[in-house]
MOPAC internal coordinates of N, CA, C and O (Angstrom, degrees):
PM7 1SCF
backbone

  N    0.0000 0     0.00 0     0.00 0    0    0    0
  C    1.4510 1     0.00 0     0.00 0    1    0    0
  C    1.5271 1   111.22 1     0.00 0    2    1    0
  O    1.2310 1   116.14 1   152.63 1    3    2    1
  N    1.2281 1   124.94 1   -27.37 1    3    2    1
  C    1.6321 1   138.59 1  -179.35 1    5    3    2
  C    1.6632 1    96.10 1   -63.80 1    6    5    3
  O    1.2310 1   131.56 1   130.76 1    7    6    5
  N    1.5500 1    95.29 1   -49.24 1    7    6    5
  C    1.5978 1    90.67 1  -172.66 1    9    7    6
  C    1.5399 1   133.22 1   -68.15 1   10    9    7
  O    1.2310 1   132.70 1   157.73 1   11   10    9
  N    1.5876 1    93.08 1   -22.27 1   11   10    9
  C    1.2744 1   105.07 1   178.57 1   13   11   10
  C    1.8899 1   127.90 1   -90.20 1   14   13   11
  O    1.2310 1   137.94 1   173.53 1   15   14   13
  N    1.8524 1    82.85 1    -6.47 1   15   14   13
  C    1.6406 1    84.35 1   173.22 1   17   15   14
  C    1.9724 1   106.96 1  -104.25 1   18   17   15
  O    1.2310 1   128.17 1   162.88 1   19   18   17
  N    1.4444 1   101.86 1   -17.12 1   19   18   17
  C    1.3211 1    93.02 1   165.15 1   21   19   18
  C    1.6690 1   112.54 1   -59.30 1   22   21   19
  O    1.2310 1   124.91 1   109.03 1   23   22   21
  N    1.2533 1   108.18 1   -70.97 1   23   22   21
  C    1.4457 1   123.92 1  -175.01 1   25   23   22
  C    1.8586 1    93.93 1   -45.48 1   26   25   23
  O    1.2310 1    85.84 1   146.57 1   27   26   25
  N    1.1803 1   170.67 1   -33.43 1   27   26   25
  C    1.0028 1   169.97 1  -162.65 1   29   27   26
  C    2.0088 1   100.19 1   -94.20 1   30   29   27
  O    1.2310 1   124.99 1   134.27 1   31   30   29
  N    1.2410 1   108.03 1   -45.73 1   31   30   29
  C    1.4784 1    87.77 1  -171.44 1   33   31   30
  C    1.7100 1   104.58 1   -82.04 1   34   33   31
  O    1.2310 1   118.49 1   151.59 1   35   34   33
  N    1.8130 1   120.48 1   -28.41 1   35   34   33
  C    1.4141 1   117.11 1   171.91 1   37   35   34
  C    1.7878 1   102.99 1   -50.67 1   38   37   35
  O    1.2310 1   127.93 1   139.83 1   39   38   37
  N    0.9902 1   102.35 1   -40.17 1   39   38   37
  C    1.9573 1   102.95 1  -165.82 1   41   39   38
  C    1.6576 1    92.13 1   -74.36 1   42   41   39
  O    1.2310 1   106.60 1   148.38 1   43   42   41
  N    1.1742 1   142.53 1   -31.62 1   43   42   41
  C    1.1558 1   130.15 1   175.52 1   45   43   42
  C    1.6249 1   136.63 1   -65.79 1   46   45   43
  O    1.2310 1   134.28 1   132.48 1   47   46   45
  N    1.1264 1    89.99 1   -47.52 1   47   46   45
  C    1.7082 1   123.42 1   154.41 1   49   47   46
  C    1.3453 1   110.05 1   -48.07 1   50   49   47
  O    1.2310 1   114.23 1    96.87 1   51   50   49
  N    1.4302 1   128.53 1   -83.13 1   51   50   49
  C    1.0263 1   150.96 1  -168.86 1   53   51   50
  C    2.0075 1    89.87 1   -41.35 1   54   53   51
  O    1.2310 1   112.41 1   110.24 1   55   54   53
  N    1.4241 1   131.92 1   -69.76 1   55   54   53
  C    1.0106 1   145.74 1  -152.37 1   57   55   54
  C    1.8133 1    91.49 1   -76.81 1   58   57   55
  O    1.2310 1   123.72 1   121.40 1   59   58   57
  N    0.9262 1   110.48 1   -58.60 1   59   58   57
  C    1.4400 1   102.71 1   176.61 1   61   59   58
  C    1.8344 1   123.93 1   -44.14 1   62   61   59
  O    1.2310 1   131.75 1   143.41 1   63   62   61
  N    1.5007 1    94.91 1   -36.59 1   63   62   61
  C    1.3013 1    96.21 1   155.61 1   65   63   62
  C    1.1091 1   142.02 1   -52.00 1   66   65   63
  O    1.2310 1   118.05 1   111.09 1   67   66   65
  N    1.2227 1   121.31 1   -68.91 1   67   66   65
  C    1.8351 1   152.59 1   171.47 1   69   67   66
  C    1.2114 1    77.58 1   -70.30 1   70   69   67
  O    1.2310 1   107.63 1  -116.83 1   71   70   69
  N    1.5428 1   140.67 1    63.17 1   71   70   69
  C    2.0022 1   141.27 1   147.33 1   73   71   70
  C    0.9853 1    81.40 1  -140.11 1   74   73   71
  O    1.2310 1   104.27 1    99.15 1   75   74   73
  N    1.5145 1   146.62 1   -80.85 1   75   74   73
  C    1.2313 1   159.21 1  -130.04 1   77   75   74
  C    1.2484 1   108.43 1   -81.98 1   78   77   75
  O    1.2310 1   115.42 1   135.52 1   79   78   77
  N    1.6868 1   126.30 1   -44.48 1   79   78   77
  C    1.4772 1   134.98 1  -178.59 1   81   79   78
  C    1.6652 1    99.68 1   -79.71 1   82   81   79
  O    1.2310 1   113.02 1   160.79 1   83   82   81
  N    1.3854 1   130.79 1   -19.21 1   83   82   81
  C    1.2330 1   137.03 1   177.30 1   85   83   82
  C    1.8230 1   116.87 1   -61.75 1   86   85   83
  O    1.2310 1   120.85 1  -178.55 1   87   86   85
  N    1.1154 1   115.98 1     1.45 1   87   86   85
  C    1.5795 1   124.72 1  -149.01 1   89   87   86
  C    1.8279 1    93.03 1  -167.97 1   90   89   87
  O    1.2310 1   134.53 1   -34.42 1   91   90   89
  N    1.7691 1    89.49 1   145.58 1   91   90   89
  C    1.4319 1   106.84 1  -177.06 1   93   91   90
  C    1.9032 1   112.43 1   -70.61 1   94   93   91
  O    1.2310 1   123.85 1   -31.26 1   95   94   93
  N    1.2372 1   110.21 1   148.74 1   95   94   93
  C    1.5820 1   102.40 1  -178.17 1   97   95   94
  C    1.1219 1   127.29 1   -42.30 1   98   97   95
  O    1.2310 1   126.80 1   155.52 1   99   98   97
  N    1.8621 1   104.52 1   -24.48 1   99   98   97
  C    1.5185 1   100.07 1  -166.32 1  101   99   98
  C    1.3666 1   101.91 1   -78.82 1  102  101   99
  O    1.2310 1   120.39 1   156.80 1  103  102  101
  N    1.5766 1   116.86 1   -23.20 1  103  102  101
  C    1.9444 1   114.97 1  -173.23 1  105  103  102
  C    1.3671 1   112.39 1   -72.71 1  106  105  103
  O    1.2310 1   118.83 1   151.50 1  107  106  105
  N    1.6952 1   119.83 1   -28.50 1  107  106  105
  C    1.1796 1   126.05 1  -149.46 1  109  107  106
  C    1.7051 1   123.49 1   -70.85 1  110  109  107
  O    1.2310 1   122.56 1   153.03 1  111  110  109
  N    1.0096 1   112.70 1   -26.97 1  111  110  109
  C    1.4234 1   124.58 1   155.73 1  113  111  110
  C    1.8995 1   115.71 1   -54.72 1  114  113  111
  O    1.2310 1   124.20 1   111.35 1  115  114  113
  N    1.0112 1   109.54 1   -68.65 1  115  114  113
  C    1.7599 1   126.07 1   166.59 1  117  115  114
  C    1.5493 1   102.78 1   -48.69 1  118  117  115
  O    1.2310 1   116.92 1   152.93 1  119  118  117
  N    1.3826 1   123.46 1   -27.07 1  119  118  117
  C    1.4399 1   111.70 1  -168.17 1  121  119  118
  C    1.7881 1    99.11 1   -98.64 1  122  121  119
  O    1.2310 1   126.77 1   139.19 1  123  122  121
  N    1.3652 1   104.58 1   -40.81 1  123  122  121
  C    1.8205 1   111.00 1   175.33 1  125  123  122
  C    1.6483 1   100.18 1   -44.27 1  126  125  123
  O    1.2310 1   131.32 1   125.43 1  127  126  125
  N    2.0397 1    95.76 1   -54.57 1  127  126  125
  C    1.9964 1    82.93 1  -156.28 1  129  127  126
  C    2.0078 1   104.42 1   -67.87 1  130  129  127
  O    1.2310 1   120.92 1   143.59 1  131  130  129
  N    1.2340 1   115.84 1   -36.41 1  131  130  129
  C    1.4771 1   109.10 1  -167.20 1  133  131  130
  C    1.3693 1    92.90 1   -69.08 1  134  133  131
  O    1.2310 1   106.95 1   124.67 1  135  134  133
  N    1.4262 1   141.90 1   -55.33 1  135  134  133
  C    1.4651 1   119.51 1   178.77 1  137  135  134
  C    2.0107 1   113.22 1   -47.22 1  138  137  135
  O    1.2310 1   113.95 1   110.28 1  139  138  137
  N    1.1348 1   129.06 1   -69.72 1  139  138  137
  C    0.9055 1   120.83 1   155.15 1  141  139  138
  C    2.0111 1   124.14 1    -6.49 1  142  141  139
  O    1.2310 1   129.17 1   107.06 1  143  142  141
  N    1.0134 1    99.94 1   -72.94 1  143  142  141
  C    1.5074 1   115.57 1  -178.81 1  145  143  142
  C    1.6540 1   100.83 1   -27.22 1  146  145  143
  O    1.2310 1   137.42 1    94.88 1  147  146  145
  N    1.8159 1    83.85 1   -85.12 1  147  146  145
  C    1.5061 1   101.24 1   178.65 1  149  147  146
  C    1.6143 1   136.27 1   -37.58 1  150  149  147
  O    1.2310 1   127.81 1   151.32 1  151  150  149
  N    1.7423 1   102.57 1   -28.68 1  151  150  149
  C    1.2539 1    98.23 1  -170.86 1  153  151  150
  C    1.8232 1    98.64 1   -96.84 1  154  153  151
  O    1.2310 1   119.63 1   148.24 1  155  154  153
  N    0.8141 1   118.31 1   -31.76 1  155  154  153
  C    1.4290 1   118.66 1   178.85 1  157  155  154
  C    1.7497 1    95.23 1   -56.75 1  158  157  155
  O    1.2310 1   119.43 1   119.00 1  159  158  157
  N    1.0007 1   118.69 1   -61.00 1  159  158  157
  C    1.5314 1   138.65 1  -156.14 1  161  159  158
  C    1.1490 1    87.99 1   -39.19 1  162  161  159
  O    1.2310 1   117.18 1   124.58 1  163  162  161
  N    1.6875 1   122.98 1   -55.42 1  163  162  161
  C    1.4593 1   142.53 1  -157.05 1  165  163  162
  C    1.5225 1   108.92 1   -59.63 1  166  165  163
  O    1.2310 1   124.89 1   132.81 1  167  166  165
  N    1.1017 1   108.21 1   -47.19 1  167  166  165
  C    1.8607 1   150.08 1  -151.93 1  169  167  166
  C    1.4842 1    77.84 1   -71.34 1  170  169  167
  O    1.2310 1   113.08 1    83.84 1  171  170  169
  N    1.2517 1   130.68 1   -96.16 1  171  170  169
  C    1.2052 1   172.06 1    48.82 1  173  171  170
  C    1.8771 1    80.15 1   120.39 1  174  173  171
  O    1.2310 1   119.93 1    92.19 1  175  174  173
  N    1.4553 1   117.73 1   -87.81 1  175  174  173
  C    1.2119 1   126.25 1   172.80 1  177  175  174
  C    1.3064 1   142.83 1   -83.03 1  178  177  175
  O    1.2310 1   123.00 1  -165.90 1  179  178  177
  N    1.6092 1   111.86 1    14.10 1  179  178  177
  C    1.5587 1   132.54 1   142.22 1  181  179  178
  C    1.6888 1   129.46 1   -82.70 1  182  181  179
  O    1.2310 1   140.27 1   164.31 1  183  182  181
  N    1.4855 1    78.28 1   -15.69 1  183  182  181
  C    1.9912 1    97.60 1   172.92 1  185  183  182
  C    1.7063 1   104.35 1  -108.12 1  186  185  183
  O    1.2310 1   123.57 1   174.24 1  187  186  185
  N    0.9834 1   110.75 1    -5.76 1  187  186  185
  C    1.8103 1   101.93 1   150.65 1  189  187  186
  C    1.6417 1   126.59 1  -105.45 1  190  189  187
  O    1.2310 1   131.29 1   156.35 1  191  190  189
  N    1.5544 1    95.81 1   -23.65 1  191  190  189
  C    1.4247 1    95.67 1   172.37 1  193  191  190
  C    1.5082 1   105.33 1   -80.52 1  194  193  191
  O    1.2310 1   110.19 1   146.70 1  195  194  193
  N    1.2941 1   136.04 1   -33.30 1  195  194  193
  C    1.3110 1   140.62 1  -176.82 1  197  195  194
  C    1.5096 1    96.69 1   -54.56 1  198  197  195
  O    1.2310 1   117.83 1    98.03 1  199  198  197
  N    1.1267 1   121.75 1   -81.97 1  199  198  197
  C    1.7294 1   128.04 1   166.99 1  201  199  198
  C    1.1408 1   119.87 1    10.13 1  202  201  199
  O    1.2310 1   131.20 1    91.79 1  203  202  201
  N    1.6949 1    96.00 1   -88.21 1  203  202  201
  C    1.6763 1   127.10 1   148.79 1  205  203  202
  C    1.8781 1   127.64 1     5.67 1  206  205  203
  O    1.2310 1   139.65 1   104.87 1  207  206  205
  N    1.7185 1    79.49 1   -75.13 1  207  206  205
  C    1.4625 1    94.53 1  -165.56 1  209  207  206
  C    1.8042 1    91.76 1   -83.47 1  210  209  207
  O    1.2310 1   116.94 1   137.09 1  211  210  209
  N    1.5515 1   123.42 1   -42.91 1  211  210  209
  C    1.4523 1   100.05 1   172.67 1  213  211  210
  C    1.1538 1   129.63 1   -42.76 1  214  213  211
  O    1.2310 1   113.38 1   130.78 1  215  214  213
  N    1.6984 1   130.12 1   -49.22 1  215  214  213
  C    1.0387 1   134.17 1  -156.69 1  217  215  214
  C    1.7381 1   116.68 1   -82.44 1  218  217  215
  O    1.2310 1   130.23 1   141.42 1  219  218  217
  N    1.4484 1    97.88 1   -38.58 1  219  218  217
  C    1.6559 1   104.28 1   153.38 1  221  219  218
  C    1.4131 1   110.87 1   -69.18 1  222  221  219
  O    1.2310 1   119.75 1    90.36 1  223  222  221
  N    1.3343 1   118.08 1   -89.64 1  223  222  221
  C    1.6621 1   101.72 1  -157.19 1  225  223  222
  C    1.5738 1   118.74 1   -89.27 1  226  225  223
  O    1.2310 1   109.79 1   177.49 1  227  226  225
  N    1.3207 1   136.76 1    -2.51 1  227  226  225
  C    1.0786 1   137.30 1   168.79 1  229  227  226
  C    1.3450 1   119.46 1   122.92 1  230  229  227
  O    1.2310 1   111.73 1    38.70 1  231  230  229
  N    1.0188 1   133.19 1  -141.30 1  231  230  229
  C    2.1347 1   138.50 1  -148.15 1  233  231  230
  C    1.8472 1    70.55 1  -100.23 1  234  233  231
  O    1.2310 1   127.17 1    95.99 1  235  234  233
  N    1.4711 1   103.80 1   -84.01 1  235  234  233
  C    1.0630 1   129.22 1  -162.85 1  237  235  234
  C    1.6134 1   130.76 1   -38.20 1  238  237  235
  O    1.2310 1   129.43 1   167.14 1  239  238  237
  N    1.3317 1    99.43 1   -12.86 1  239  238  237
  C    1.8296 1   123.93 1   172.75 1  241  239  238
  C    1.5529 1    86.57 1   -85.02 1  242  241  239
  O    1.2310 1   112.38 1   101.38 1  243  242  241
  N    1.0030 1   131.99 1   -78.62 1  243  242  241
  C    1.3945 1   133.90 1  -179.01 1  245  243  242
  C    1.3819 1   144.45 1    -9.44 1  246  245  243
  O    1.2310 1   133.53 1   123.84 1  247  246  245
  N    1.6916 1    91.45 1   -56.16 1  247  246  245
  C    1.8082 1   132.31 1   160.04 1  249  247  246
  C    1.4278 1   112.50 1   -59.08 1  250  249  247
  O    1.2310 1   124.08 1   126.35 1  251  250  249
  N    1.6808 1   109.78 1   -53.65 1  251  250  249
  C    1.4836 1   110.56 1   178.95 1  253  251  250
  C    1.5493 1    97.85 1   -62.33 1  254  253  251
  O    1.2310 1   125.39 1    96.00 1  255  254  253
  N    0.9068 1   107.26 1   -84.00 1  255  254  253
  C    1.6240 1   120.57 1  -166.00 1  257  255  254
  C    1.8430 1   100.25 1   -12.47 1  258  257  255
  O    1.2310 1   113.52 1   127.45 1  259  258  257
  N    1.3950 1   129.87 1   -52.55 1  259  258  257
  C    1.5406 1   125.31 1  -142.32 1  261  259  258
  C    1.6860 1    85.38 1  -102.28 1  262  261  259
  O    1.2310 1   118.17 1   176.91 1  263  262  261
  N    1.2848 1   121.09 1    -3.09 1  263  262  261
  C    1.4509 1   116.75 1   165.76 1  265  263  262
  C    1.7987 1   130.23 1   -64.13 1  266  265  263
  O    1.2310 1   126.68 1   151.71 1  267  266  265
  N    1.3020 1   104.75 1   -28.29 1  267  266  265
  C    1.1892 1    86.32 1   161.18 1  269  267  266
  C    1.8262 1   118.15 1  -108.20 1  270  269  267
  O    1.2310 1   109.46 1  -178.26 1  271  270  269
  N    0.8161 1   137.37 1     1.74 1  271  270  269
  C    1.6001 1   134.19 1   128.38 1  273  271  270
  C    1.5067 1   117.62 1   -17.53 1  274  273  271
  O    1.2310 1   128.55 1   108.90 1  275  274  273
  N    1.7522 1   101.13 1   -71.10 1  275  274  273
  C    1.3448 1   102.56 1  -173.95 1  277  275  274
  C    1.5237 1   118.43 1   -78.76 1  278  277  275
  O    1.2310 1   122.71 1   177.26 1  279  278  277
  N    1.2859 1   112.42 1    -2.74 1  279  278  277
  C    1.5799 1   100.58 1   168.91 1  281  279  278
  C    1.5090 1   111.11 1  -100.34 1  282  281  279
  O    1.2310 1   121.34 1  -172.35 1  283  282  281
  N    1.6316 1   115.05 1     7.65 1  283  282  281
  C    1.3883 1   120.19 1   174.31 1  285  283  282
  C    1.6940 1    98.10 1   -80.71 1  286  285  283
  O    1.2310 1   120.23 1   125.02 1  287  286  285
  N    1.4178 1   117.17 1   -54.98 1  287  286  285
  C    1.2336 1   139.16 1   172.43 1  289  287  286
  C    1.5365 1   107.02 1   -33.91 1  290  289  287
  O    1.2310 1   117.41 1   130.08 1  291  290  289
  N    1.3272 1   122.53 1   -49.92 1  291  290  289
  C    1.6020 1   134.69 1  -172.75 1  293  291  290
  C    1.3390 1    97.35 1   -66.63 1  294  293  291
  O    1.2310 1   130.13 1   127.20 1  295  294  293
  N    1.7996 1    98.06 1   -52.80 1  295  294  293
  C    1.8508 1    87.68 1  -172.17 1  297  295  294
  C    1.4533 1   114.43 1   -70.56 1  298  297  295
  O    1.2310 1   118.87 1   156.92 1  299  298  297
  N    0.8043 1   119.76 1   -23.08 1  299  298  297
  C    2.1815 1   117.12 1   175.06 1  301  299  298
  C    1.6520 1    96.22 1   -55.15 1  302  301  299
  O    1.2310 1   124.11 1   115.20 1  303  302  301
  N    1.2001 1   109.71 1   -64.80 1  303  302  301
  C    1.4027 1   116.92 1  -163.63 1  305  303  302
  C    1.4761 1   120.63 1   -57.91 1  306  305  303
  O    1.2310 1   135.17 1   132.57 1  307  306  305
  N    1.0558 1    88.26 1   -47.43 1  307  306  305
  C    2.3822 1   100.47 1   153.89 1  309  307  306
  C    1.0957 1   119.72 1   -49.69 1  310  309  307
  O    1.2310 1   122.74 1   148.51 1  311  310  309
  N    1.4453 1   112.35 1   -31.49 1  311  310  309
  C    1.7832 1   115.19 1  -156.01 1  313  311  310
  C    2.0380 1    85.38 1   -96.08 1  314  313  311
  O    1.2310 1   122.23 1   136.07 1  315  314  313
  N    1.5795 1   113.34 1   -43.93 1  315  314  313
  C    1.6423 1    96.62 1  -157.66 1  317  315  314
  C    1.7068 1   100.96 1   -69.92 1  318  317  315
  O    1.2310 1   127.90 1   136.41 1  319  318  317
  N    1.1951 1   102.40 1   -43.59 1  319  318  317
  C    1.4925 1   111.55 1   167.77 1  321  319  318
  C    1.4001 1   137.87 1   -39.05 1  322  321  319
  O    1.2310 1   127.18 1   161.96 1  323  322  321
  N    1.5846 1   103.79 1   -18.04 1  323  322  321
  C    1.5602 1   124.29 1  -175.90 1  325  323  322
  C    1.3850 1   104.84 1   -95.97 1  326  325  323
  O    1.2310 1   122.55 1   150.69 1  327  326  325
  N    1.4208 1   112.72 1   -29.31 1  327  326  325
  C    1.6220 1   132.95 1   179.66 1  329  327  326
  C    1.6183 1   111.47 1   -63.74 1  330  329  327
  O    1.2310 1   123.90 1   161.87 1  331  330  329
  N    1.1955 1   110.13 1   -18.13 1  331  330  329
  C    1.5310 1   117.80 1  -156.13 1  333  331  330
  C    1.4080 1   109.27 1  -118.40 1  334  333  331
  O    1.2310 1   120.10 1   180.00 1  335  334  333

């Protein structure tokens, strides 16, 4: 678990970077806070709906539910990988 929150805050960092250098100085502030926004926002209301759906329907409502996310996730990663 150490490893996986190190490796999670380098990938965060790292990505926050390559956002900010992606865009002219004058956007880069406006581009930090709306990325910011959004991803917290996200964060924020997958950890209440997660809650939610545990406490009503169980582990297993939970599991289904983030399944098709993660096979959206699979397909990006298939598709940049196919590019290359």
């Amino acid at each position: 678990m150490i490893l996986l929150g190190v490796g999670w805050n380098f990938l965060f960092i790292g990505g926050t970077t390559l956002l900010t250098e992606a865009y002219r100085p004058s956007e880069r502030a406006k581009t930090q806070a709306a990325h910011d926004f959004l991803m917290f926002g996200a964060v924020s209301l997958a950890s209440f709906s997660a809650g939610g759906l545990l406490n009503t329907w169980g582990w297993r409502s939970v599991n289904l539910t983030a399944l098709p996310f993660l096979a959206l996730a699979l397909m990006a990663v298939l598709g940049l990988a196919a590019r290359r």
